[in-house]
C-alpha positions as a printed NumPy array, in Angstrom:
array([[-171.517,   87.439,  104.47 ],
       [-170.894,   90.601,  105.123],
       [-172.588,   92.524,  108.15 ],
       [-173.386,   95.848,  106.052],
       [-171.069,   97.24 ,  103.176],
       [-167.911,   97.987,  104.578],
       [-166.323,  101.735,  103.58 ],
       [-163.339,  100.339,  102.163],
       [-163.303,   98.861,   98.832],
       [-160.782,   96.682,   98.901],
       [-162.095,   94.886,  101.613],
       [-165.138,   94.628,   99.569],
       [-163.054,   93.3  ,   96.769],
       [-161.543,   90.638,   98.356],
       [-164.714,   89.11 ,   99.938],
       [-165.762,   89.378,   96.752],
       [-162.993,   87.142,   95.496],
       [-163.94 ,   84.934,   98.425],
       [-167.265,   84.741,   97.061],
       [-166.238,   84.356,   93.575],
       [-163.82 ,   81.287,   93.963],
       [-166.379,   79.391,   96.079],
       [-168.498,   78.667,   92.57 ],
       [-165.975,   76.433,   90.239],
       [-167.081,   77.772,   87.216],
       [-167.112,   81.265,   87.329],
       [-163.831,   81.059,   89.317],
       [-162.29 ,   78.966,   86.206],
       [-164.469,   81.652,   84.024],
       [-162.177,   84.386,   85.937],
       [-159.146,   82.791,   85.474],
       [-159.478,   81.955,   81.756],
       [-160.671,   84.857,   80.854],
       [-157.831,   86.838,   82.715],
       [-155.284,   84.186,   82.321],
       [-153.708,   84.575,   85.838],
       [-152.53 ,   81.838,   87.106],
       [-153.702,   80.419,   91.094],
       [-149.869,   81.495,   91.839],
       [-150.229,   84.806,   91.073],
       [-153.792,   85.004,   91.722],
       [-152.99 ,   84.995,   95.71 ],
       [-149.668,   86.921,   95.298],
       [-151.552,   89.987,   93.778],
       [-155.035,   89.057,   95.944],
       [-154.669,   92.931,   97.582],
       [-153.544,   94.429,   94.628],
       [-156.631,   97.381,   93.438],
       [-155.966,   96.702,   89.751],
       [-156.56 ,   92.769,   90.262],
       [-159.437,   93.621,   92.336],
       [-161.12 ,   96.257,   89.775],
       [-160.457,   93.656,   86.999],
       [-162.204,   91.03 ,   89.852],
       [-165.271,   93.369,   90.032],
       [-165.881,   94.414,   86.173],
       [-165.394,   90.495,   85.08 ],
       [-168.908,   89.986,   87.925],
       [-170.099,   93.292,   86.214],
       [-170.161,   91.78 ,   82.513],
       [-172.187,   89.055,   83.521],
       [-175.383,   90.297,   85.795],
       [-176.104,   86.61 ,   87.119],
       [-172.469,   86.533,   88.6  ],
       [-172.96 ,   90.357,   90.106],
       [-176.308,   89.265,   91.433],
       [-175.062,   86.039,   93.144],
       [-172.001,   87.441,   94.472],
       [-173.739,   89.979,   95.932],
       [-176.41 ,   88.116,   97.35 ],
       [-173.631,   86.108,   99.265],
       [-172.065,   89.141,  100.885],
       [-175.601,   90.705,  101.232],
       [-175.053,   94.023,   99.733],
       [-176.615,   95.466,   96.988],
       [-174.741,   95.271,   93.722],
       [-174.451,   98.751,   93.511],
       [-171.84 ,   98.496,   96.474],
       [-169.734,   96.108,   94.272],
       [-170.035,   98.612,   90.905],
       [-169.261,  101.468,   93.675],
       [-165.892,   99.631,   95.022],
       [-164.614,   99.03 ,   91.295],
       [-164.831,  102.461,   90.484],
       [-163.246,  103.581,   93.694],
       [-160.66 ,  101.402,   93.025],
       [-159.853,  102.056,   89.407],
       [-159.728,  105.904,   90.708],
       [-156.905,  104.928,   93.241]])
């Protein structure tokens, strides 16, 4: 959990990664859907393009935003916020 939303969104990203591989199925949701393997998964973990893709996959799907951001306890405005920030990098 995060202690308030941090000003850098790839640190936002990743925890959301975190967050999102600690539920099975919408971390083998994410990986079907994107078909990126665990290998490359963690090679690319930093990467903003992996981590925008991370953050519109919790975006399609409102239960997955809400949860996620419920675990880092920010609103999931912050998370919509750090994708576009990201996508603009």
């Amino acid at each position: 959990m995060l202690d308030q939303t941090p000003n850098d969104p790839v640190a936002l990203a990743l925890a959301a990664l975190a967050a999102t591989f600690s539920d099975e199925r919408r971390a083998q949701r994410f990986l079907e859907l994107t078909g990126i393997g665990t290998d490359e998964l963690r090679s690319k973990a930093s990467d903003p393009i992996l981590l925008a893709a991370l953050l519109r996959f919790l975006e399609a799907y409102e239960p997955d935003l809400m949860s996620v951001a419920e675990a880092l306890g920010v609103p999931p405005a912050s998370l919509v916020e750090a994708r576009r920030q990201l996508e603009d990098q």
